[in-house]
N, C-alpha and C positions, 0 to 999 in steps of 0.2 A: 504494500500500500504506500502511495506519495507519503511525504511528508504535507503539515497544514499548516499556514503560516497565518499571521493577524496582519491587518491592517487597520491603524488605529489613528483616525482622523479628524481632527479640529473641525467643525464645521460652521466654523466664523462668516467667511466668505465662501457659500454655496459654491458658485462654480466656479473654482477654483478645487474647491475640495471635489466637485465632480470628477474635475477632470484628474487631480491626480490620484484619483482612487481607480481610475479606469486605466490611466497608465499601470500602476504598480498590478492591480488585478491581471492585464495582462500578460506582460510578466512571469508572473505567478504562474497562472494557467497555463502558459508558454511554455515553461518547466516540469508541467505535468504535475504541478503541487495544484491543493487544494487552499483554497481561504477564506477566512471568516474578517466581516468587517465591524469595527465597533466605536461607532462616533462620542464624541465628545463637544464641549461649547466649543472648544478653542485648542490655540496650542499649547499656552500653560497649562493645561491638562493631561494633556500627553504624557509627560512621565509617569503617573497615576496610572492610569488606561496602560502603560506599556507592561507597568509592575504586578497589575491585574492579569496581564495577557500571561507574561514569563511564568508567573509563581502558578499558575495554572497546569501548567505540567502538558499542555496539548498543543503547544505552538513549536516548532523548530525557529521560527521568530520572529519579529514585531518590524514591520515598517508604518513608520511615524511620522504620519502627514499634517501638512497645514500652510497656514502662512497667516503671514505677519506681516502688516505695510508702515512703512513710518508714519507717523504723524508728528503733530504740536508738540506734544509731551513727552519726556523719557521714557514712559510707560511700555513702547518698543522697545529698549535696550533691557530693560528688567523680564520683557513677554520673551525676546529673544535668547537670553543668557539664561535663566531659569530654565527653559524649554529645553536648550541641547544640555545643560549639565544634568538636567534629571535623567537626558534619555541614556546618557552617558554609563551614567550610575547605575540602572537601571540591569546595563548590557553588563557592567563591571562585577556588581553585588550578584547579577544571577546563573551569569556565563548566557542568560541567552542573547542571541545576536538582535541588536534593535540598530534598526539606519534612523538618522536625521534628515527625512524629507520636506520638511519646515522650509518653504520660500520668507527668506529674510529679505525685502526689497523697501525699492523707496516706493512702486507709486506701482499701480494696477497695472500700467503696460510691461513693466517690465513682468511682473509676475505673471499674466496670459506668456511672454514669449518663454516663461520656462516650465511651461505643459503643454506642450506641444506647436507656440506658436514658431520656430526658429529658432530657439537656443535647444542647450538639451531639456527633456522632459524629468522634472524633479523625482515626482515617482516611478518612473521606469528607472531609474539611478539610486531608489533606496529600496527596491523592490531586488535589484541584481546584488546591490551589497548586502543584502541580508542572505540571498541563498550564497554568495562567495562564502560569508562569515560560519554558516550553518553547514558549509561542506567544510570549510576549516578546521570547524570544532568535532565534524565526525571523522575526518581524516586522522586528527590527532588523539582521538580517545582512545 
């Protein structure tokens, strides 16, 4: 049987999080794994959601979606920095493999060109580093 992986995503900005749950599901399915998806408000939640997915015992591992646009306030750099050190921790404390799919950007356009508009696509890139990470960790067991 595949392995089943999570995908666990902010869903602040709708279609943004559409789209990179449709990247990374691909992916996935492209792999021949299976996955389950589990939304959240936002990105600062994401670590939570990722430590719920790992300590579950049913995930080979967590790609961790979202995004974050700057705005007026520091409130970005706190949503930003919070988000990857939780998902970090997260991969470190449990050995499961969780990617940082989080678009950190200044302004909408740039975030549509990196799900698919021209640049690379965020979740197709935290969906492949999770199976890299998760063949790593079985290679080496």
């Amino acid at each position: 049987m595949a392995d089943a992986y999570a995908i666990a995503v902010g869903r602040f900005y709708e279609e943004l999080a559409d789209r990179l749950v449709a990247g990374a599901r691909g992916v996935f399915e492209g792999a021949g794994a299976t996955v389950e998806v589990h939304e959240v408000p936002g990105a600062y939640e994401l670590p939570l959601a990722a430590r719920y997915c790992a300590d579950s015992g049913r995930y080979a591992g967590v790609a961790c979606l979202g995004a974050v646009i700057r705005g007026e306030t520091d409130h970005y750099d706190y949503v930003c920095a919070e988000a990857a050190r939780g998902i970090a921790r997260v991969s470190l404390e449990t050995g499961v493999p969780c990617a940082f799919g989080v678009l950190t950007v200044d302004s909408m356009d740039q975030a549509l060109a990196r799900v698919g508009g021209g640049k690379r696509h965020q979740g197709e890139d935290a969906a492949r580093a999770v199976l890299q990470m998760a063949e790593l960790r079985r290679a080496l067991a």
